[in-house]
C-alpha positions in Angstrom: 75.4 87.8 63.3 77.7 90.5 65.1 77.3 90.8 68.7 75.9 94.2 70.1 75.2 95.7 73.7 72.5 98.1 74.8 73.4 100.6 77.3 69.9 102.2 79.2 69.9 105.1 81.6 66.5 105.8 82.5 65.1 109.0 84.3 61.5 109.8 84.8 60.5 110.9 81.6 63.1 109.8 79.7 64.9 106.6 78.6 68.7 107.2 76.9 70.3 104.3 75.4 73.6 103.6 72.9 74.4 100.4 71.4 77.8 98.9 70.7 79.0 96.3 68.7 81.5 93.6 70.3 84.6 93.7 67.7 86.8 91.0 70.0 88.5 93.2 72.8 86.9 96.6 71.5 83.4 97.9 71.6 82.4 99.9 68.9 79.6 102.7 69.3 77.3 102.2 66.7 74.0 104.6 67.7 72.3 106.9 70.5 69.7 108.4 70.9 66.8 109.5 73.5 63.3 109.0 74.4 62.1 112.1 76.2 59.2 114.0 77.3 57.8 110.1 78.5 55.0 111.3 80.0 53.8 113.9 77.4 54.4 114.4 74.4 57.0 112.0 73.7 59.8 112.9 71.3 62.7 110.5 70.2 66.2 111.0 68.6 68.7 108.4 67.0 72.6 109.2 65.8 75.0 107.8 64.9 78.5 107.5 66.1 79.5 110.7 64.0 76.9 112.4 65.3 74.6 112.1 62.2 70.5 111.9 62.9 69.5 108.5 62.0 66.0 108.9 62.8 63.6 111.1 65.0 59.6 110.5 66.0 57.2 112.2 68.2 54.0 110.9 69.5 50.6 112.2 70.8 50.5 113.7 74.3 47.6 111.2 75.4 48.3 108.4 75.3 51.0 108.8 77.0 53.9 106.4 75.9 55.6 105.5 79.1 58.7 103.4 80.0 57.1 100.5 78.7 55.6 101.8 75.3 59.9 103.7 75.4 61.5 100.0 75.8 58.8 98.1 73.0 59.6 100.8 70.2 63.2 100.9 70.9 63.6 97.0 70.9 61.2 97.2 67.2 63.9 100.3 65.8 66.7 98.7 67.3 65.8 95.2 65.1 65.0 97.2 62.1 68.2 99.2 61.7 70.4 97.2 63.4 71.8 95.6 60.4 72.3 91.5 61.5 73.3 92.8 65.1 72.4 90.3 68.0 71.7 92.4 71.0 73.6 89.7 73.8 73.4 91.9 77.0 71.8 95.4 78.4 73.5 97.3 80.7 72.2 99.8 83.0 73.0 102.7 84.8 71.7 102.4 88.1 72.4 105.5 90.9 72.4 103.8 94.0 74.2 100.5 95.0 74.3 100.7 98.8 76.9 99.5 101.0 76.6 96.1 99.6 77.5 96.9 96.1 81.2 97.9 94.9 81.1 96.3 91.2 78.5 95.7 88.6 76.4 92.8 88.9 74.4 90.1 86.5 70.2 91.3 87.4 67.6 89.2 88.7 64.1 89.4 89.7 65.6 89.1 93.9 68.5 91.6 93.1 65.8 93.9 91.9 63.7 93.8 94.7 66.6 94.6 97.1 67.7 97.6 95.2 64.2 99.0 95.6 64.9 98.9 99.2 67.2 101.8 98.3 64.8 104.1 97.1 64.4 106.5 99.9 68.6 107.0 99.8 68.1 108.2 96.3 64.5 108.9 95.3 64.4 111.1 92.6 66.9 108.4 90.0 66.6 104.7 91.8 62.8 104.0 91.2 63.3 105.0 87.0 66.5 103.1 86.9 64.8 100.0 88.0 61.6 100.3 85.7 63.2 99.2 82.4 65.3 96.7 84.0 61.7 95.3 85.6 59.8 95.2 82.3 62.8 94.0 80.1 62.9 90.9 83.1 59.7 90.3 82.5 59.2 90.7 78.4 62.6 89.3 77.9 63.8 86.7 80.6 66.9 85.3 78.6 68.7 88.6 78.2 71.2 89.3 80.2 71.0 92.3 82.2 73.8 94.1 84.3 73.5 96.9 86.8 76.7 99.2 86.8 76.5 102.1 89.9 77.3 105.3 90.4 78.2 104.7 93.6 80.7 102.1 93.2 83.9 104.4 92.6 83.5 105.6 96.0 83.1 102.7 97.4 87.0 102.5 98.3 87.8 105.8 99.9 89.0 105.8 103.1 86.3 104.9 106.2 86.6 108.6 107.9 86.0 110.3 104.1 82.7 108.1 104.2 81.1 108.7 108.0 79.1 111.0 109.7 79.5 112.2 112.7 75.9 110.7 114.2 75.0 108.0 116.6 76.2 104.2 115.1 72.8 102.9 115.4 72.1 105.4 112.5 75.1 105.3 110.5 74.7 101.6 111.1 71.2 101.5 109.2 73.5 102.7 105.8 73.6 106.9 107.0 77.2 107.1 105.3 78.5 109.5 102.5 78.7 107.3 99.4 79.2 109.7 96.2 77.7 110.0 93.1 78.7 110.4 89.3 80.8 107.2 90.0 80.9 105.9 86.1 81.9 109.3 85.2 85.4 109.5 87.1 85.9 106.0 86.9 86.0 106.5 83.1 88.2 109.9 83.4 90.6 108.0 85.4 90.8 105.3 82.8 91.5 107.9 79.9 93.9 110.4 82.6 97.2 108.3 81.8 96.7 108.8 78.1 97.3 112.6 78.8 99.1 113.0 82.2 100.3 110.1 83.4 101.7 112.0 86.5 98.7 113.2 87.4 97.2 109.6 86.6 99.6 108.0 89.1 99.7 111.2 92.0 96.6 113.4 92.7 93.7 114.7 91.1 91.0 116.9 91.5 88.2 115.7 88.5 85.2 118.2 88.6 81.8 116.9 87.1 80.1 120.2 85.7 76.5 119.8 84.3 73.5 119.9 85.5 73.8 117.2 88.3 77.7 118.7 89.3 80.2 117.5 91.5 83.9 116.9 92.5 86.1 114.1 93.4 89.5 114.0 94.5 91.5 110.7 92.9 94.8 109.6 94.2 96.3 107.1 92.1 93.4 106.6 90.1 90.9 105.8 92.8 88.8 108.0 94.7 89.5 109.7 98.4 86.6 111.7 98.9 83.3 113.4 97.0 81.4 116.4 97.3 78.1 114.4 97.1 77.3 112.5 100.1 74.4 110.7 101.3 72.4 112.1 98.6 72.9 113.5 95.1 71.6 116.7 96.3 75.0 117.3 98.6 77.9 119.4 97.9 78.0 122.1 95.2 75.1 124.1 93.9 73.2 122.7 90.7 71.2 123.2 88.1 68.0 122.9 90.0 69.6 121.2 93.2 70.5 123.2 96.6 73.9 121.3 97.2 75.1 121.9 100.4 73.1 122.8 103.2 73.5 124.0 107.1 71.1 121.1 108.1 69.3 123.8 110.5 67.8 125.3 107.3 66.0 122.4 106.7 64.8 122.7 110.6 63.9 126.6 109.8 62.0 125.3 106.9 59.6 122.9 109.0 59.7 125.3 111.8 59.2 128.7 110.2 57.5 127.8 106.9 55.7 124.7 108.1 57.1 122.5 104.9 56.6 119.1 105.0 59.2 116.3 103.5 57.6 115.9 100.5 57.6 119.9 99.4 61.6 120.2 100.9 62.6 118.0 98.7 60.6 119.4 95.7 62.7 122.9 97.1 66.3 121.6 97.4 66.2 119.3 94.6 63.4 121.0 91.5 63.9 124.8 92.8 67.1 125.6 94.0 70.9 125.6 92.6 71.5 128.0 89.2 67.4 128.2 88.8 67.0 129.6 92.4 69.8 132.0 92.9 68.9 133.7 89.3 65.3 133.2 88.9 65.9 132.5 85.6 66.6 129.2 84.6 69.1 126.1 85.3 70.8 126.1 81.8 74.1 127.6 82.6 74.3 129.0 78.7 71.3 131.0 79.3 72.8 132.5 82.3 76.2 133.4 80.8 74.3 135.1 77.9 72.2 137.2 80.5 72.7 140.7 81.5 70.2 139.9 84.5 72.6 140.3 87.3 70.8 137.7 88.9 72.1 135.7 86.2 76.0 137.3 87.2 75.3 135.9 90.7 74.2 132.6 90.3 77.4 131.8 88.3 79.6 133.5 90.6 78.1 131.8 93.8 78.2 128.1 91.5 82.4 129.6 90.9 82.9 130.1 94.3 81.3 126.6 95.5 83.9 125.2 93.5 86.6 127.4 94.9 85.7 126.1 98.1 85.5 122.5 97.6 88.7 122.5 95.2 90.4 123.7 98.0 89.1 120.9 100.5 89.7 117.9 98.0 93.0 119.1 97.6 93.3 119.0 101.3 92.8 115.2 102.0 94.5 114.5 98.9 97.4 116.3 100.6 98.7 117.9 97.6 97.4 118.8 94.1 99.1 117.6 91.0 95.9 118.1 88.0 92.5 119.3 87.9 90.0 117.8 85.2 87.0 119.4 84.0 84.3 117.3 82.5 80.5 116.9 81.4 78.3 119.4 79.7 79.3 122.7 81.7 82.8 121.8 81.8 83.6 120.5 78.5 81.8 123.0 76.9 82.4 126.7 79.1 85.1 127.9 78.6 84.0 131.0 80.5 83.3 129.0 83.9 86.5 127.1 83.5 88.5 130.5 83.0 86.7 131.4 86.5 87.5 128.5 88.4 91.0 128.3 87.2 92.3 131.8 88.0 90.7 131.2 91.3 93.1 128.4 91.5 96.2 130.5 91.0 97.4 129.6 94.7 97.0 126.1 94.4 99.8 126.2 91.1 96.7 126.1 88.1 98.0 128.7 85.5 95.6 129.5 82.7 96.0 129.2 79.2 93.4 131.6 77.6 93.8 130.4 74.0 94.4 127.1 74.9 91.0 127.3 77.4 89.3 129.0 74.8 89.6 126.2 72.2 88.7 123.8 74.5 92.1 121.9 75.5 92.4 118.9 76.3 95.4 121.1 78.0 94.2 124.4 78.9 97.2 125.2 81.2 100.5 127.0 80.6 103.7 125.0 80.1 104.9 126.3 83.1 101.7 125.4 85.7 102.8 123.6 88.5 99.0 122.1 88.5 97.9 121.2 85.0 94.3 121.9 83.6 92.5 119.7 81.3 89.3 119.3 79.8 88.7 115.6 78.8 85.0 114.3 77.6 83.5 112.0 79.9 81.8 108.6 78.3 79.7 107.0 81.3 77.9 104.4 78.6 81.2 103.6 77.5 82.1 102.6 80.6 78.6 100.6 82.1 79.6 98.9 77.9 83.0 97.6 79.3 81.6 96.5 82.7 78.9 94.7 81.1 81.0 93.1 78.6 83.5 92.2 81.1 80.8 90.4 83.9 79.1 88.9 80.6 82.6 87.3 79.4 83.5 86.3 83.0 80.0 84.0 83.2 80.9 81.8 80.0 
């Protein structure tokens, strides 16, 4: 039997997994896949490591499959096809760890209960992230579970880059900028010394673009501050999310429009960002490809976010020495990278157009003071390495 790990990141009506096998120190990906549409008419997908479909099913709309029907079917395809593989650990990705939690950690029923006392900091991700680690404690005691979070990165940047300025007895009760999209730059600064290892080793400005987006700035591989703060709705405009807001708006919207919390947060995290501005939609392909200049607006406001907080990250990094673009929007447009990089002419990024155009990794000129890249992000690899690591550590 060869060793394996499943990776789940659960959202709420989806459940995205990859499995790797344990070859000694490496971890091999093996499959991925998705279980969408949860709720519906569920739909699921399976490739492999190449990218080739392994498998796909769809189910009825009623009854809906659910988390639990997700997990049961996955755990049956995963025994069918896996080929002599014994699955020795899960790991999951879990958005919010609080101010207690800076590294992954082995699951139990008692951890799980205390990280549902998080919910209301992140209450659109934390209650799915905890479902399938619930029902897999439950159908399948022995296996070992580990919860990897995205707020862990952060966890070390400096005390003033974390505080509000608001009474203690409130910041004391856990009010605090923690950051988001932790497993993402944690894995780019792993992988940044393979490419630039003076950008690895100085400072860096790593820019998260998809449809969750955001930037951090990473001095010596660790992070120094975040555009998201408190919430995953902070910082730059999304693809349905508001970022940023003058907290008075949100008193104008109670005031004014008499909206309660319940339909504000349906409006700055389901209505706003990309889909707001154009009217159109969140998908930043569908806006590119549109002559509505609605469409031409929402990209430019989303461009000049970034301008904006590029400039500020560089600030308390005190210096710039790379920028790195990363996840779906920024691996894959080369159009919005081409915008934010001549837009960073001042702070020494000089584009490469062919070089941007085919998608880099290095997409600036020879002679750039600041260099460009483009480097694909790998969050499951990383919650695989965690998990592996914790798992070895125990035995």
């Amino acid at each position: 039997m060869t060793d394996a790990l499943l990776v789940l990141n659960a959202g709420s009506s989806s459940l995205k997994f990859s499995v790797f096998r344990v070859d000694g120190d490496a971890l091999r990906p093996l499959a991925s896949g998705v279980l969408e549409e949860l709720t519906q008419a569920a739909r699921f997908r399976a490739r492999d490591a190449s990218g080739k479909l392994l498998d796909e099913k769809a189910w009825p709309a009623e009854p809906a499959l659910g988390h639990a029907g997700a997990l049961e079917f996955l755990n049956g395809w995963l025994r069918a096809h896996g080929d002599g593989l014994r699955l020795v650990g899960v790991g999951h990705r879990v958005v919010h760890g609080g101010t207690d939690h800076a590294a992954p950690v082995r699951l139990d029923a008692t951890l799980v209960d205390r990280l549902e006392t998080l919910v209301p900091l992140a209450p659109l991700h934390q209650p799915h992230n905890l479902l399938p680690i619930r029902i897999l404690l439950e159908r399948q005691p022995a296996l070992p579970q580990v919860a990897c979070f995205d707020t862990a990165f952060h966890h070390g940047a400096p005390a003033l880059a974390q505080a509000f300025a608001l009474p203690r007895a409130i910041t004391e009760r856990g009010v605090r900028r923690y950051g988001f999209h932790g497993l993402s730059y944690e894995y780019i600064a792993s992988v940044l010394p393979q490419h630039d290892a003076r950008a690895a080793a100085g400072k860096t400005v790593v820019l998260h673009l998809g449809n969750g987006a955001s930037m951090c700035a990473i001095a010596g591989g660790r992070s120094v501050a975040s555009t998201m703060g408190f919430t995953a709705v902070d910082g730059l405009p999304m693809g349905t999310r508001s970022g940023a807001l003058d907290p008075g708006v949100i008193l104008y919207l109670i005031d004014e429009l008499k909206m309660d919390a319940r339909a504000i947060e349906r409006l700055i995290y389901k209505e706003s960002g990309l889909l707001g501005v154009s009217g159109l939609s969140s998908d930043m392909r569908t806006l590119a490809e549109s002559s509505d200049p609605r469409a031409a607006e929402a990209i430019e406001l989303f461009v000049y976010r970034i301008g904006r907080e590029l400039g500020s990250l560089a600030a308390a990094l005190g210096g710039l020495d790379a920028i790195v673009f990363t996840a779906g929007i920024g691996e894959h447009s080369a159009l919005i990278r081409d915008k934010v990089c001549r837009a960073a002419a001042w702070l020494g990024v000089e584009l490469d157009p062919a070089a941007n155009a085919g998608g880099g990794p290095r997409i600036s000129s020879a002679a750039s003071r600041t260099a460009a890249w483009v480097l694909p992000t790998n969050e499951e690899l990383m919650i695989a390495r965690h998990t592996r690591a914790l798992l070895t550590e125990e035995h």
